[in-house]
SELOTOR-615653 format. One line per 4 residues: number of its first residue (from 1); their letters; for each residue x, y negated, z of C-alpha. Coordinates in nm, 3 decimals, padded with zeros to 5 digits. Layout:
BEGIN
NUM) A) X Y Z  ... .
% end
This chain:
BEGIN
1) XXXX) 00.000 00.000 00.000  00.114 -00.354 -00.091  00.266 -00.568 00.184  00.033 -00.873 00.247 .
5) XXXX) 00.215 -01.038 00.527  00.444 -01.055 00.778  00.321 -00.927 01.122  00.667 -01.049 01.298 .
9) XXXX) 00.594 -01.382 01.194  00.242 -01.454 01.313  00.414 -01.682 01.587  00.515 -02.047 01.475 .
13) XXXX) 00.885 -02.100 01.505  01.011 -02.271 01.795  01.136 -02.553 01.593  00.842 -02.636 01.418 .
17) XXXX) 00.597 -02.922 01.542  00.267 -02.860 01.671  00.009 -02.840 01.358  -00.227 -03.070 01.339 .
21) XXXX) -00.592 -02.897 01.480  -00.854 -02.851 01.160  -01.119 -02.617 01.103  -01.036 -02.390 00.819 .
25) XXXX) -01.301 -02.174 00.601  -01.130 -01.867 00.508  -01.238 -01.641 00.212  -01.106 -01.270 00.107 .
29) XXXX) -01.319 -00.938 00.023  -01.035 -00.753 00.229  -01.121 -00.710 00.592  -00.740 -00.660 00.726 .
33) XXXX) -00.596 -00.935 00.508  -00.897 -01.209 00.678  -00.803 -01.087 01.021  -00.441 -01.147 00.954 .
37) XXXX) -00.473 -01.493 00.823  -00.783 -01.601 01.134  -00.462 -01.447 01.357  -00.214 -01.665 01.209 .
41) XXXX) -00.448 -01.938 01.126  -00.553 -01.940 01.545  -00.249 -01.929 01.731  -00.151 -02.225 01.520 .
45) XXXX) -00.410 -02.378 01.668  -00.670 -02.450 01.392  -01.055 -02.339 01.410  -01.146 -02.067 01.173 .
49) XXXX) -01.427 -01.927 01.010  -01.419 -01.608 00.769  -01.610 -01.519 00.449  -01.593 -01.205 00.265 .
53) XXXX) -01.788 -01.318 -00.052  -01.813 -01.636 -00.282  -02.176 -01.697 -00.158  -02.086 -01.677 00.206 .
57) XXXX) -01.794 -01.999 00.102  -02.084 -02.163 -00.035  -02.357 -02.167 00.224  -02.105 -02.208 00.508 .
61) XXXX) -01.932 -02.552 00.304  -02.328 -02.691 00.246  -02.441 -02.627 00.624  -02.096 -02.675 00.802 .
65) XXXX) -01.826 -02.913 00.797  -01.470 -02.774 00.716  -01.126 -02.991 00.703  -00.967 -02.680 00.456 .
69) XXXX) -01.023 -02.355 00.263  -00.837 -02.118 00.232  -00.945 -01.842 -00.031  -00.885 -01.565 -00.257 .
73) XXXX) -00.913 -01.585 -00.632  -01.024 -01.179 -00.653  -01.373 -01.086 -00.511  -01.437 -00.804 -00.785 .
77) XXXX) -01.281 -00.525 -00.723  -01.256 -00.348 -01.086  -01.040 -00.699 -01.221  -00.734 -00.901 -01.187 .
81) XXXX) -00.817 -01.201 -01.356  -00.922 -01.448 -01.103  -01.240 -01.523 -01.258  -01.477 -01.532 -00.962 .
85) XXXX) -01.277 -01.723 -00.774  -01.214 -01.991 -01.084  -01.568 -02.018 -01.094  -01.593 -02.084 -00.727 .
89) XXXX) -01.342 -02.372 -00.738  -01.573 -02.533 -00.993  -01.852 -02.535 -00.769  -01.654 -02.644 -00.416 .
93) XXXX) -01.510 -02.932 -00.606  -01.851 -03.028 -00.681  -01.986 -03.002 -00.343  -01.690 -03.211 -00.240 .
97) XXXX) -01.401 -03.370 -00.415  -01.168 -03.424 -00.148  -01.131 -03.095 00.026  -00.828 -02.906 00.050 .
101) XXXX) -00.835 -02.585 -00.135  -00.555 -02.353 -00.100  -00.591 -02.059 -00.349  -00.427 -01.682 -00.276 .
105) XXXX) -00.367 -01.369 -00.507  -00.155 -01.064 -00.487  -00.209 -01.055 -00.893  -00.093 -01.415 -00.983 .
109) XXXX) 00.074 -01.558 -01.322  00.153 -01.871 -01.436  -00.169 -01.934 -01.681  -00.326 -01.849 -01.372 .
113) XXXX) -00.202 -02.073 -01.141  -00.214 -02.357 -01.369  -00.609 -02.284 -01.432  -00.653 -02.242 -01.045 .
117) XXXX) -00.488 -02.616 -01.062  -00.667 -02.791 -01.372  -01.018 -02.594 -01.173  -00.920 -02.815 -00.904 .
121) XXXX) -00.724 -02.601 -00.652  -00.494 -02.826 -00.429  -00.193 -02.554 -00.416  -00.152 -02.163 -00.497 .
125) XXXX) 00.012 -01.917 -00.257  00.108 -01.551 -00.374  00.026 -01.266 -00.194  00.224 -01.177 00.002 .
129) XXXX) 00.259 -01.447 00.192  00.559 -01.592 00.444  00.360 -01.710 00.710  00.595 -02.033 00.740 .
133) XXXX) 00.496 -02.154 00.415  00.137 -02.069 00.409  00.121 -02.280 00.695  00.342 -02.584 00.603 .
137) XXXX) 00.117 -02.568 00.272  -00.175 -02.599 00.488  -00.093 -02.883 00.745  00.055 -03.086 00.408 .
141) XXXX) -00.252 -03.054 00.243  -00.455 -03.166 00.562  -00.257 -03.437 00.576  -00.308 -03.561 00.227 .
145) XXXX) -00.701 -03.484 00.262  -00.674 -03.720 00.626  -00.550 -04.018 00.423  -00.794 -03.979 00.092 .
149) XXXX) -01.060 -03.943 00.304  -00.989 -04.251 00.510  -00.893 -04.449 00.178  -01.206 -04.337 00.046 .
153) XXXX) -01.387 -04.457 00.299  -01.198 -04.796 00.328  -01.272 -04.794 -00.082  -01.697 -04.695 00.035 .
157) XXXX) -01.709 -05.007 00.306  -01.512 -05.221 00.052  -01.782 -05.162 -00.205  -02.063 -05.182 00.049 .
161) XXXX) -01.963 -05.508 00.101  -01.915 -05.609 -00.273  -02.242 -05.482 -00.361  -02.433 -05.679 -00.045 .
165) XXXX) -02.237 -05.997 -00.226  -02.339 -05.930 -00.527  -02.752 -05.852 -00.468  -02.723 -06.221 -00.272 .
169) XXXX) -02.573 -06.312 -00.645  -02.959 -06.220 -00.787  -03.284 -06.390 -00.721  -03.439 -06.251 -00.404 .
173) XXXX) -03.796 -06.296 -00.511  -03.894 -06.445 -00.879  -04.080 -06.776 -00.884  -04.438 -06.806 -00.974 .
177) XXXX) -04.505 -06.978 -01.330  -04.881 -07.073 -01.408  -05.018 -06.866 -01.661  -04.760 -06.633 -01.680 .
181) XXXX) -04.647 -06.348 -01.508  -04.224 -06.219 -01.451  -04.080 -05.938 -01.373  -03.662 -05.835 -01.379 .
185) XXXX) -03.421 -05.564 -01.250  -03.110 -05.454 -01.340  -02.952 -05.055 -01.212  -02.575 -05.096 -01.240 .
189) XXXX) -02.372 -04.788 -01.359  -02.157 -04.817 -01.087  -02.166 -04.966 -00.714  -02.147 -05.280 -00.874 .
193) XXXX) -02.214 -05.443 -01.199  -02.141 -05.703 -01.468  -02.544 -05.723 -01.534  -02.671 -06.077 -01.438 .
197) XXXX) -03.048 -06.245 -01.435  -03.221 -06.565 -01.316  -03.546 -06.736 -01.327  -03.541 -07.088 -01.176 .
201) XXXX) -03.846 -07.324 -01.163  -03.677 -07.677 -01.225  -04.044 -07.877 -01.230  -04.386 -07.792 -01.211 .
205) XXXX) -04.337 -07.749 -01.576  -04.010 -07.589 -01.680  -03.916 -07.283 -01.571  -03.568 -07.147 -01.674 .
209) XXXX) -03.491 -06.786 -01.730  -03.152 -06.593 -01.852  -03.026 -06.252 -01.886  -02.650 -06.214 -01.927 .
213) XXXX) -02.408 -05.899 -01.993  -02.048 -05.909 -01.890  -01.796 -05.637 -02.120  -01.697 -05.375 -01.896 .
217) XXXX) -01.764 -05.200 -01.654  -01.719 -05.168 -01.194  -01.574 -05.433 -01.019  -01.411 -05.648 -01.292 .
221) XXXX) -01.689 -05.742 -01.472  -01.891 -05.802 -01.124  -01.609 -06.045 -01.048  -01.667 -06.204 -01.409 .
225) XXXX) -02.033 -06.203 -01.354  -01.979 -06.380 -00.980  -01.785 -06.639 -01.207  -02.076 -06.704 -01.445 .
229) XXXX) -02.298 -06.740 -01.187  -02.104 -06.996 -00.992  -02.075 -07.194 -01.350  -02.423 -07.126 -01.426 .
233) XXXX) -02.638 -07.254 -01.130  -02.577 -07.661 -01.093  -02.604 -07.657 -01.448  -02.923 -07.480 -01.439 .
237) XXXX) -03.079 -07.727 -01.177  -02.934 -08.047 -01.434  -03.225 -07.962 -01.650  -02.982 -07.905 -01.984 .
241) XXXX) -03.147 -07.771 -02.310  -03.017 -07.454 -02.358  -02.773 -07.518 -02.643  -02.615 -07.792 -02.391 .
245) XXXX) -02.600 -07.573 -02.100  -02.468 -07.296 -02.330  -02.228 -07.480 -02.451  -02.121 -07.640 -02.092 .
249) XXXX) -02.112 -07.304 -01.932  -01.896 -07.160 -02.260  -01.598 -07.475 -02.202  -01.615 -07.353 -01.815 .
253) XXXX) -01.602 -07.002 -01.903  -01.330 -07.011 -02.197  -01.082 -07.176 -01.914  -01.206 -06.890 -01.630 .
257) XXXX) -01.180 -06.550 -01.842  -00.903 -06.312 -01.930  -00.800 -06.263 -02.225  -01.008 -05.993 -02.412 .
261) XXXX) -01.304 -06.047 -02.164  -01.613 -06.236 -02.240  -02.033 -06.250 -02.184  -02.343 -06.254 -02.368 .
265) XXXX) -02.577 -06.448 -02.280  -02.975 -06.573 -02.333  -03.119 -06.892 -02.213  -03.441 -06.983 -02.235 .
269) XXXX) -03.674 -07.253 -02.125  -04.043 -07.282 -02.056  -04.281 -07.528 -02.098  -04.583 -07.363 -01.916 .
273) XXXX) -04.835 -07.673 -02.022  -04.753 -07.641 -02.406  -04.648 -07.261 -02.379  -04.325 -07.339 -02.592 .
277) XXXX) -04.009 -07.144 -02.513  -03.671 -07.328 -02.624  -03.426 -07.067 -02.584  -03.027 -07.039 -02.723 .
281) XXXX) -02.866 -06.686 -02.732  -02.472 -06.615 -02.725  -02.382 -06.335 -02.877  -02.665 -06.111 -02.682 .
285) XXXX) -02.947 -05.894 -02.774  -03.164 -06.015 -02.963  -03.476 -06.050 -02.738  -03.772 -05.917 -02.857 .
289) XXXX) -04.096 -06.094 -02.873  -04.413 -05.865 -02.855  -04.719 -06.059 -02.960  -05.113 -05.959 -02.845 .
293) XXXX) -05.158 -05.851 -03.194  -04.923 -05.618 -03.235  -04.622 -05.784 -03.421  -04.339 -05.846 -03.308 .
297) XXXX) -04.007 -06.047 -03.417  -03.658 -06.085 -03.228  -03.556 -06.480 -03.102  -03.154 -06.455 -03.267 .
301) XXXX) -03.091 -06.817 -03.312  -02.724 -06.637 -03.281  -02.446 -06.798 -03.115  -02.087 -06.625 -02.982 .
305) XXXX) -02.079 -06.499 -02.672  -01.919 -06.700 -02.386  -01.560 -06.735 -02.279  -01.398 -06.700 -02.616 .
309) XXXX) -01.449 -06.989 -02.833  -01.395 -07.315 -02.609  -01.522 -07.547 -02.888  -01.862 -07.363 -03.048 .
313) XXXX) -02.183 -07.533 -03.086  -02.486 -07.353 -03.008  -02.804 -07.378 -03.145  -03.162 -07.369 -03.014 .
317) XXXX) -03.455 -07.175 -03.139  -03.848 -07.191 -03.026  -04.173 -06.930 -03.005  -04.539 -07.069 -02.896 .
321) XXXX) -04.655 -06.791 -02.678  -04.996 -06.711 -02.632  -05.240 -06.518 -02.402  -05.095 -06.136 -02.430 .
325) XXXX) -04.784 -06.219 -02.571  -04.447 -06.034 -02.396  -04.073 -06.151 -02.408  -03.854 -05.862 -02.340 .
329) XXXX) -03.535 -05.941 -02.261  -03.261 -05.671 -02.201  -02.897 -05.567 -02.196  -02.719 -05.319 -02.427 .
333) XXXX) -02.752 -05.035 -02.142  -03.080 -05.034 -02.192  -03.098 -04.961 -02.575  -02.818 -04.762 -02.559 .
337) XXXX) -02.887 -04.501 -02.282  -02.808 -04.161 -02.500  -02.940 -03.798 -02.475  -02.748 -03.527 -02.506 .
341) XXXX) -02.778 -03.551 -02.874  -02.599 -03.880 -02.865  -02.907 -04.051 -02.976  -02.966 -04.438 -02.833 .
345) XXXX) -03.331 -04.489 -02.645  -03.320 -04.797 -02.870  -03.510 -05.131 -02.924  -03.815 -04.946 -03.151 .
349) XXXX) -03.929 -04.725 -02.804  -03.911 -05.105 -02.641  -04.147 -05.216 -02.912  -04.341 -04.890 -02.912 .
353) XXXX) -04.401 -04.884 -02.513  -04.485 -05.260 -02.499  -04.767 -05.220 -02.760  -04.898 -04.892 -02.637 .
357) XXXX) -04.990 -05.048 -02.305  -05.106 -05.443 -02.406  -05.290 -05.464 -02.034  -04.993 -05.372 -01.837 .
361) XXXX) -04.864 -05.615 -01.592  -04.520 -05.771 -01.636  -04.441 -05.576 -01.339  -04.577 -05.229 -01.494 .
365) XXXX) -04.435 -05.301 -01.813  -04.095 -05.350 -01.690  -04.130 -04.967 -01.473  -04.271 -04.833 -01.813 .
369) XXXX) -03.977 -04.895 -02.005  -03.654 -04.848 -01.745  -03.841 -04.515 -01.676  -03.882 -04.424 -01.997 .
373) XXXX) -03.496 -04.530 -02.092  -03.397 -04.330 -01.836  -03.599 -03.992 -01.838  -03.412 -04.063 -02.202 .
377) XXXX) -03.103 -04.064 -02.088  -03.114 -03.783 -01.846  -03.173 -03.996 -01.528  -02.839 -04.151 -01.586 .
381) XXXX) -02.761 -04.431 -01.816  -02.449 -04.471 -01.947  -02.342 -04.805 -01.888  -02.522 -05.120 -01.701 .
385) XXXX) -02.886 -05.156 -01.770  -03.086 -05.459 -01.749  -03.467 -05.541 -01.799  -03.661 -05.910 -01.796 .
389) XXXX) -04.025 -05.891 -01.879  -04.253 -06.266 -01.905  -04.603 -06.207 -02.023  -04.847 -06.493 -02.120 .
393) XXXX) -05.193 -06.439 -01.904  -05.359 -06.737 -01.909  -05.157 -07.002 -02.065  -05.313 -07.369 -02.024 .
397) XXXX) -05.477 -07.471 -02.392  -05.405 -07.876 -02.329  -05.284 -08.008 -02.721  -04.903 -08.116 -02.691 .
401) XXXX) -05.019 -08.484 -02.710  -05.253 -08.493 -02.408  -04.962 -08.271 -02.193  -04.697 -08.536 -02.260 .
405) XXXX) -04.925 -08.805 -02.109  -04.844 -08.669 -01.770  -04.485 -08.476 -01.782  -04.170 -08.526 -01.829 .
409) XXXX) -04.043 -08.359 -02.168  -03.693 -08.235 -02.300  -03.520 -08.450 -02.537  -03.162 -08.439 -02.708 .
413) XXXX) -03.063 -08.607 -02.408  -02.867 -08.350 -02.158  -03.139 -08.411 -01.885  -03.481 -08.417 -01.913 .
417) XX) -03.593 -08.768 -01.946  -04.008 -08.925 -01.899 .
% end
């Protein structure tokens, strides 16, 4: 019979330090080899549990908490290949990415080890074992698993905190408009986004709205989109047309942003007593405007996107909504959420959603379509995703003339002006 392990060296040598205590999960279909290793393992001083099949690894790791494991590859007896315990490292590393995973076999080769490795095993012993090094193998890899777990959960709080500062970032509660009815969200891909919406009411009249999509992807483009929202706001509340403010926020931007970074970005405007929306767009989506009817047309007026061109000029475009009409304004995670058949959720199921359901809410509308993106997608979309929705309900019918009798109006000027 093969020679698993040394019985005169189940004691640690005198001149080794004290191991550091851990509860180890140990796995083998061989009754005498498990006792040998939960003897060695215990006078060491760890805590150890044993498992003679792949399930039993399984349902103790999902019910129990374990700092190591410490398996074999082999669990059928009629082959040599490894196979069932390959398989098994597939599914600990999905239960848990950090944990140490120490991987024995009395029939090892190199493709074998290097599989065991690329499967996610965090070293390979070989049968049989020196006691010395299985353990100093251990205690290292305890170690390392110690200090990713605490980085990991200094990366967690650091993230916490960026996403709490960056929900602040985002209106708290949209504003009522008269005769209209708003509804926004964005779901970043990650903890935090580059995604960014507003919808201000500067008077009792004009209500500003804008959707804006930062490249990338994480934390650098949520730092770019805390930028454009720092630019963005006093400019908002100096009552610019859009093509101004674009192209103030643009000269602020194109001094701010790295090199091969930029945004796109929609601004719009409404005038809730003539029901005209002035909007500019830089280099976004095209919104797309849904009318009661049926019809439908996308608001271009195209400009480039922010933060590359310091000296553009913007222009402006206009739509008259009426009562039933939707804006839908949304970022490129939206329309691009894919299926496993690489196939984009695209802009024609926005446009066949909308008109399917003319009486829904802003509010319903705007569920409709992110959960209809995303059953798309698989539940996960593959990049930020975000979703404005304003609906015309009962938009006032005073002629242009009579409403300027009482209001102030926007002019070329860059503030509004009576």
């Amino acid at each position: 019979m093969q020679r698993l392990y040394h019985m005169d060296a189940l004691a640690i040598p005198e001149t080794v330090a004290p191991y550091e205590p851990g509860r180890v999960l140990i796995a083998d279909d061989q009754m005498h080899v498990l006792h040998a290793l939960k003897m060695l393992l215990d006078s060491s001083g760890f805590v150890t549990e044993a498992v003679t099949h792949p399930t039993g690894i399984i349902s103790a790791l999902e019910t129990q908490r374990f700092d190591a494991v410490l398996m074999d590859l082999n669990y059928a007896r009629d082959t040599t290949s490894g196979g069932d315990g390959l398989e098994l490292l597939s599914q600990i590393r999905y239960l848990d990415s950090l944990l140490p995973v120490v991987v024995m076999t009395a029939w090892s080769s190199v493709d074998l080890a290097v599989e065991a490795m690329r499967r996610g095993a965090s070293d390979f012993i070989q049968k049989p074992w020196e006691n010395h090094d299985l353990l100093q193998k251990l205690q290292n890899q305890l170690s390392r698993a110690r200090i990713e777990r605490r980085s990991q959960r200094q990366r967690d709080e650091e993230l916490r905190e960026a996403r709490e500062i960056q929900d602040g970032l985002l209106p708290k509660k949209l504003p009522e408009v008269p005769g209209y009815e708003v509804a926004a969200v964005t779901q970043p891909l990650r903890f935090v986004g580059g995604d960014y919406y507003n919808v201000v009411r500067m008077t009792e009249q004009h209500t500003a709205l804008c959707v804006a999509d930062v490249i990338g992807k994480g934390l650098p483009a949520a730092l770019l989109m805390s930028t454009l929202q720092a630019a963005l706001q006093p400019l908002m509340w100096q009552s610019l047309v859009p093509r101004e403010l674009c192209q103030r926020l643009n000269g602020i931007l194109c001094d701010l942003t790295p090199l091969g970074k930029f945004i796109s970005f929609f601004y719009a405007v409404l005038d809730s007593l003539d029901n005209r929306l002035t909007y500019c767009n830089a280099g976004h989506n095209p919104p797309i405007f849904v009318r009661a009817d049926g019809t439908f047309s996308e608001l271009k007026a195209a400009g480039a996107v922010l933060g590359q061109f310091p000296h553009w000029r913007y222009e402006e475009g206009e739509a008259l909504m009426k009562r039933g009409d939707k804006l839908l304004v949304f970022t490129d995670g939206l329309v691009e959420a894919s299926n496993t058949d690489e196939e984009s959720f695209g802009e024609n199921n926005l446009i066949r959603i909308a008109r399917e359901n003319p009486a829904s809410s802003a509010e319903e509308l705007m569920r409709l379509l992110m959960r209809a993106a995303s059953q798309h997608s698989g539940e996960h979309f593959q990049d930020d995703a975000s979703l404005l929705v304003l609906k015309a309900t009962e938009p006032t019918s005073l002629r242009l003339d009579d409403a300027r009798a009482g209001r102030r109006v926007y002019s070329s000027a860059p503030r509004i002006v009576g």
